[in-house]
Every structure is written in structure tokens, then in C-alpha cells.
C-alpha positions as a Markdown table, in Angstrom:
| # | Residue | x | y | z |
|---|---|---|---|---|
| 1 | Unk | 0.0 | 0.0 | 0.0 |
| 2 | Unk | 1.6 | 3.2 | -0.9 |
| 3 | Unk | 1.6 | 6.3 | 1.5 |
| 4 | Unk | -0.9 | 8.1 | -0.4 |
| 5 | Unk | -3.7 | 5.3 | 0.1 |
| 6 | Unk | -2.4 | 4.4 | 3.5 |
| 7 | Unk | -4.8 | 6.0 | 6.9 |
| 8 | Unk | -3.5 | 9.2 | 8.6 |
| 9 | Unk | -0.7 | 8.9 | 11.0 |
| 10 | Unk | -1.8 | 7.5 | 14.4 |
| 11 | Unk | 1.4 | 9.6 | 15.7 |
| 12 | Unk | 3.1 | 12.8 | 14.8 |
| 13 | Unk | 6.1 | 14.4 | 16.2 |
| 14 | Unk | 7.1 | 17.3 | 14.4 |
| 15 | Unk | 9.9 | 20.1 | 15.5 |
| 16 | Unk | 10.7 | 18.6 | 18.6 |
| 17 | Unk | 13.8 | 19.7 | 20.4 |
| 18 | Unk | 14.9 | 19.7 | 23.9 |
| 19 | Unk | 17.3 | 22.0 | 25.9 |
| 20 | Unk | 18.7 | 21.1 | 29.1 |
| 21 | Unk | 21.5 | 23.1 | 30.7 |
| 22 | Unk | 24.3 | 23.3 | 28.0 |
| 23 | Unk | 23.3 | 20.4 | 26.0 |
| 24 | Unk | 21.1 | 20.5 | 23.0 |
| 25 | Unk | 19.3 | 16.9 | 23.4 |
| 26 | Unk | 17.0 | 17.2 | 20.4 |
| 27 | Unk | 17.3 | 19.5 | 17.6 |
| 28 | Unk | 13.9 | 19.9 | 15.2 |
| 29 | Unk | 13.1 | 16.0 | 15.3 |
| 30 | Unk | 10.3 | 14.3 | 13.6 |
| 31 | Unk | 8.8 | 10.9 | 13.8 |
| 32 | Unk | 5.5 | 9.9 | 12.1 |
| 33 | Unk | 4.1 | 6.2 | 12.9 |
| 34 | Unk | 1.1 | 4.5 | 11.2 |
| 35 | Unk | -1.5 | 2.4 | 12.7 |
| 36 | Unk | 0.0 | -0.7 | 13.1 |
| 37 | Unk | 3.6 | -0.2 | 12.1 |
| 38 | Unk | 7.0 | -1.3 | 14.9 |
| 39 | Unk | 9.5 | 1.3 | 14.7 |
| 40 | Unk | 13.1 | 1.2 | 16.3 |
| 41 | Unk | 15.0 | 3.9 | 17.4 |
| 42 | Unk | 18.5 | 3.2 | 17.0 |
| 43 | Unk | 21.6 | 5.2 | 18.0 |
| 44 | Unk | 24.3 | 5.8 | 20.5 |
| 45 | Unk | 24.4 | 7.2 | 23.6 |
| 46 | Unk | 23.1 | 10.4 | 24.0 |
| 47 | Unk | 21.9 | 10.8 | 20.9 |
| 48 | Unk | 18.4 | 11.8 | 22.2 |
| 49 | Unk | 16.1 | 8.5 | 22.0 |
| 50 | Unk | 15.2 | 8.2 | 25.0 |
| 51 | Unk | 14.3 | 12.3 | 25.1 |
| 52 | Unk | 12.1 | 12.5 | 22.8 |
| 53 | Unk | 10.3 | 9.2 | 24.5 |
| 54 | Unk | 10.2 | 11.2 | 27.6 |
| 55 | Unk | 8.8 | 14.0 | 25.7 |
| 56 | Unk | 6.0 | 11.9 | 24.2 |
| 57 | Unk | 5.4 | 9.9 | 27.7 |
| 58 | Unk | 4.9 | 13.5 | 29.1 |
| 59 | Unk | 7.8 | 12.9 | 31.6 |
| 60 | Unk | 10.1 | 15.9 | 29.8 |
| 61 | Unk | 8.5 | 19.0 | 28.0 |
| 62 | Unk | 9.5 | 20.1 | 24.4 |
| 63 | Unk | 11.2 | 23.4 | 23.8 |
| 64 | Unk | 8.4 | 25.8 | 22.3 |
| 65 | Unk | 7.9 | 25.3 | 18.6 |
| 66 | Unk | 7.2 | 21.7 | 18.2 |
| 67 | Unk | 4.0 | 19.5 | 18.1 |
| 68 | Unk | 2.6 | 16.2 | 18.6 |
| 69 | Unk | -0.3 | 15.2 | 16.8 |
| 70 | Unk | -2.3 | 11.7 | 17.6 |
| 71 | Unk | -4.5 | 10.9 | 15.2 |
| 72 | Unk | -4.3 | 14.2 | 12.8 |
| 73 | Unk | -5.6 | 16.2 | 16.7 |
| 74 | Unk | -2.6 | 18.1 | 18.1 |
| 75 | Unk | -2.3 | 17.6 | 21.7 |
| 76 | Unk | -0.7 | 19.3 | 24.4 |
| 77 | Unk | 1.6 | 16.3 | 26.4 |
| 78 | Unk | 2.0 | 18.2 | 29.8 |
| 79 | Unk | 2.8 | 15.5 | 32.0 |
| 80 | Unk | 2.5 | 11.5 | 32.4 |
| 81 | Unk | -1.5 | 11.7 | 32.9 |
| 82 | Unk | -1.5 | 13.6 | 29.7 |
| 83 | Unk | 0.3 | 11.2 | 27.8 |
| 84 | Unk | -1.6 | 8.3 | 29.1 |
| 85 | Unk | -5.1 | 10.0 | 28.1 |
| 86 | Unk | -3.8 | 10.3 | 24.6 |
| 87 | Unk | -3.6 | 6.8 | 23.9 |
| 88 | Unk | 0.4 | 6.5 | 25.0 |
| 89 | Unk | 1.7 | 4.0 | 27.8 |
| 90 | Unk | 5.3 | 3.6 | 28.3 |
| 91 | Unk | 7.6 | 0.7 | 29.4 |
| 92 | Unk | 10.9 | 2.0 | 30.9 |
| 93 | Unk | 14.4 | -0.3 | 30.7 |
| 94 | Unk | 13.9 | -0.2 | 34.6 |
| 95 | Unk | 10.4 | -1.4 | 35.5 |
| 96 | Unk | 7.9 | 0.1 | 37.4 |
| 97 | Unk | 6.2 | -2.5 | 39.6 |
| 98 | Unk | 5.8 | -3.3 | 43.1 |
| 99 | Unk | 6.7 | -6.6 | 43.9 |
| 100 | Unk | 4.9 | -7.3 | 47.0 |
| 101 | Unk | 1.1 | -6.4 | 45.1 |
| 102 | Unk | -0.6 | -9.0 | 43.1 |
| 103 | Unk | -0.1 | -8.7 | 38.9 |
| 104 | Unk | -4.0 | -7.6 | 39.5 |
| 105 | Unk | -3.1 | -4.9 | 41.8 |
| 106 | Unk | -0.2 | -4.0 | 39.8 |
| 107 | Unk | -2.1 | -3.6 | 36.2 |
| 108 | Unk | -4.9 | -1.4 | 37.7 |
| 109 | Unk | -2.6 | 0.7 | 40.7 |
| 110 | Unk | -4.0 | 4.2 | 40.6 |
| 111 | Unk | -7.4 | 3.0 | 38.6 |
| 112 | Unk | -8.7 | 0.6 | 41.5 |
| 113 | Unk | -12.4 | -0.4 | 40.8 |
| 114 | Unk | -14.2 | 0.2 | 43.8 |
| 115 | Unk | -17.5 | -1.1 | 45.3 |
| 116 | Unk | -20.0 | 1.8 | 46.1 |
| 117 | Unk | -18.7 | 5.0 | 46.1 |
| 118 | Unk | -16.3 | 5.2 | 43.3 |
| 119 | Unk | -13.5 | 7.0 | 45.2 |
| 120 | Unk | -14.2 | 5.5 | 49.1 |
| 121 | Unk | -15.8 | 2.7 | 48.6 |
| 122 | Unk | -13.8 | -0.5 | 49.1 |
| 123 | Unk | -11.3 | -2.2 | 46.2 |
| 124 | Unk | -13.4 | -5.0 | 44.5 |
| 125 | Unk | -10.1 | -7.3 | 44.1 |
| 126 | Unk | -12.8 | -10.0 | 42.5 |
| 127 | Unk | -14.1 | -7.6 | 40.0 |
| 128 | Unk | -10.1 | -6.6 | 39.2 |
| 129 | Unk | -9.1 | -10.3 | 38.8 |
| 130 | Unk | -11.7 | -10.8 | 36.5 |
| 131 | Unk | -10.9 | -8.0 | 34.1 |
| 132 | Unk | -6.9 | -8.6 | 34.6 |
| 133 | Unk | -7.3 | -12.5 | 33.7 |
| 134 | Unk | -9.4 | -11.3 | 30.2 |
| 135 | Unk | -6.0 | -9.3 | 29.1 |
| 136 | Unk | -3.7 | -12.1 | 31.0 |
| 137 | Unk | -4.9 | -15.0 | 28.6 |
| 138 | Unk | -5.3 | -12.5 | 25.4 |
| 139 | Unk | -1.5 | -12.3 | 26.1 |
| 140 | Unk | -0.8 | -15.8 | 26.9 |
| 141 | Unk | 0.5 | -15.4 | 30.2 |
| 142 | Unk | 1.6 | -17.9 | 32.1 |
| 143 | Unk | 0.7 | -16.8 | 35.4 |
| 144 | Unk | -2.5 | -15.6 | 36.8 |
| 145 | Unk | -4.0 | -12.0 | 38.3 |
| 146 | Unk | -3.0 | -13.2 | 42.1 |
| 147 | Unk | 0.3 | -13.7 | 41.3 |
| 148 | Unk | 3.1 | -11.9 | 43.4 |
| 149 | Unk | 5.0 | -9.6 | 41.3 |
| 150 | Unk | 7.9 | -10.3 | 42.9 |
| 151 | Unk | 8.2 | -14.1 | 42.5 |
| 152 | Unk | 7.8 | -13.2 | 38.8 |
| 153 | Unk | 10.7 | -13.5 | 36.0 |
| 154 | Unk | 11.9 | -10.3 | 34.3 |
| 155 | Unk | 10.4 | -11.6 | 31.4 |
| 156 | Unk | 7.1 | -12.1 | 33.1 |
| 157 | Unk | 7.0 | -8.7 | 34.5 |
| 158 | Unk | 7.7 | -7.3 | 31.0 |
| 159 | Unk | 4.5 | -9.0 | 30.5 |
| 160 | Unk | 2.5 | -7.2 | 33.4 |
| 161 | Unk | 3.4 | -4.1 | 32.0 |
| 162 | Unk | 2.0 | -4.4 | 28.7 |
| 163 | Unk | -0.4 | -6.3 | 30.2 |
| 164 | Unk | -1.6 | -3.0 | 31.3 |
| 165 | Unk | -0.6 | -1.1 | 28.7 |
| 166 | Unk | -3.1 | -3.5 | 27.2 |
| 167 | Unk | -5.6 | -3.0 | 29.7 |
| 168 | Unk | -5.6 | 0.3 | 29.5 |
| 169 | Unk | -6.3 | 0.5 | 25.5 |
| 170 | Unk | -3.2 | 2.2 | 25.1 |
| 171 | Unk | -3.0 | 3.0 | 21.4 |
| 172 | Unk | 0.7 | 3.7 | 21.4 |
| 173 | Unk | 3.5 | 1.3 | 22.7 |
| 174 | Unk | 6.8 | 2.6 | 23.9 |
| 175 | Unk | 9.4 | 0.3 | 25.3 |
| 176 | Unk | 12.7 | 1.4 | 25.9 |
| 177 | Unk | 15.5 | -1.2 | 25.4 |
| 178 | Unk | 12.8 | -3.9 | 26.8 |
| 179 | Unk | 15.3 | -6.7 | 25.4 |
| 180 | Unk | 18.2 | -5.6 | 27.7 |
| 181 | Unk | 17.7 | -8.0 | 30.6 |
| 182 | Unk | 16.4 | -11.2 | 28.3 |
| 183 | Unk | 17.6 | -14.3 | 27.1 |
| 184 | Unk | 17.2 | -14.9 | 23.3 |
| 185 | Unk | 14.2 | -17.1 | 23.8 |
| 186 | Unk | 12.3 | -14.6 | 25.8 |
| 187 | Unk | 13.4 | -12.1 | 23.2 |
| 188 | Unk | 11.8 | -14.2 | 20.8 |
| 189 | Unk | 8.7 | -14.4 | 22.2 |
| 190 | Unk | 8.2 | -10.5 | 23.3 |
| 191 | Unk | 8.9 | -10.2 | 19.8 |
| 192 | Unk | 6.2 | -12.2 | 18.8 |
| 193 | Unk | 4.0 | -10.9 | 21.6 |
| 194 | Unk | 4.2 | -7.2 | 20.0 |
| 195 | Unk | 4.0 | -8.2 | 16.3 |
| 196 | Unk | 0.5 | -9.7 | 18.0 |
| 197 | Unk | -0.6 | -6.2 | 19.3 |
């Protein structure tokens, strides 16, 4: 399919560049990514990848003058909650889990569902099981929602994350060196896992 027949972006970046003190990081950077396409950013150290990740997970903000577009709509990325609104969820090199909660507790931490009143009334863990097992077995895990975090396999907790990337309908994946701490097998298979998303 050539580009001209091809949908709208899902994700624009256009113009981005970052300043910190005495070091340009980015310098006018685009990157445009279609609905279902895997990109790779590839370069050495320093060379600003992991920037302008932190720019589109809402952790950094952009110098003036650039823009980030999702779906054609530009959209202001201000911070984390920002980011995750648009569609975006990020997995960092160095994951962020708890290990003494439950996968369960882990996928939905900060979005508990609630019995009653939605913001005191008590955690429904039963309710939270149910809808981490649906994403659990679309992934194929191997493990189930009560499951300890911590007695989990870095491979495995790879897995809660985008298991709640997943559950979260994220719409954009970002992983950031996720094959760092892996053997080739379970390379292999998180390969296959996101050519499945």
C-alpha cells in the first residue's frame, strides 16, 4: 500500500527539540508512525532517544515550537497523565512495579475499581481479577492475576506491563531497550508478543 492510500498517522512528532543546561538533546526532530507499524529507534548514547520518548510519555516537555499530533488532533503532552489520556503508555528499561502487590493490583494501581462510592468505597479485588485474567490469557500469560509480582521473572513482569498497557487500551506502545535483561528465547517471544498487538 503506498503512502498516499495508507490511513492518517496514528502519531506525529514534528519540530521537537529539547534544551537542558548546555546540552542540545533534540534539535527539530520528527517521527511519524502508522497504525500498526513497529519502529526502532536506534543510536548511540546520548543521541536523544530516549528524550524524545520522555517527551511523548509526558515525563520531559518540548522546547516551544514543536508538536505532537495523535491521530491528525494536536495535543498538548504536559505530563504523564497527559500522555496516558492520549492513547500513549510507556515501558521503561527499569520497570515500574511493586513486587509485594498482586499482577491484579499492579495492572490497575491508581485505577482501582471500587465497590459503592467510586472514590471511598472498598477495592473490589474479584471484580479486578476478572478483568486482569481477560487481558492475562489474550497475552498468553503464564501466570494468573494473584500472582506476586515479585516471585515473577523479568520476562514475566515485561509482561504485566504491557499487560496494562493492554488494559488500559493504550494505542501507542513505547518500550525502551525492553530486550536488555532477556535471554534470546524470551526475546523471541516478546517479539512475537508485540507483532501480536
Amino acid at each position: 500500500m503506498s503512502r498516499s492510500n495508507s490511513p492518517r498517522p496514528l502519531l506525529e512528532m514534528r519540530g521537537i527539540s529539547k534544551t537542558f543546561p548546555a546540552v542540545r538533546a533534540l534539535d527539530n526532530v520528527s517521527l511519524t508512525v502508522y497504525p500498526g507499524e513497529i519502529h526502532s529507534l536506534m543510536g548511540e548514547n546520548g543521541a536523544g532517544k530516549s528524550t524524545l520518548m520522555k517527551i511523548l510519555s509526558g515525563a520531559y516537555r518540548a522546547d516551544a515550537g514543536g508538536e505532537i499530533l495523535i491521530d491528525g488532533e494536536r495535543i498538548d503532552v504536559d505530563g504523564p497523565l497527559a500522555a496516558r489520556d492520549a492513547g500513549v503508555a510507556v515501558i521503561y528499561q527499569e520497570l515500574c512495579l511493586a513486587p509485594n502487590l498482586t499482577v491484579a493490583e499492579n495492572i490497575y494501581v491508581g485505577r482501582e475499581l471500587r465497590r459503592g462510592n467510586r472514590r471511598w468505597g472498598t477495592i473490589d479485588r474479584a471484580a479486578m481479577a476478572r478483568g486482569c485474567q481477560d487481558v492475562l490469557t489474550r497475552l498468553g500469560a503464564p501466570f494468573g492475576p494473584e500472582t506476586l509480582v515479585g516471585t515473577l521473572s523479568i520476562a514475566e513482569q515485561q509482561l504485566v506491563e504491557i499487560a496494562r498497557a493492554v488494559h488500559t487500551r493504550a494505542r501507542i506502545l513505547v518500550m525502551d531497550e525492553p530486550t536488555t535483561p532477556l535471554s534470546s528465547r524470551e526475546t523471541e517471544h516478546l517479539f512475537g508478543l508485540i507483532r501480536q498487538l
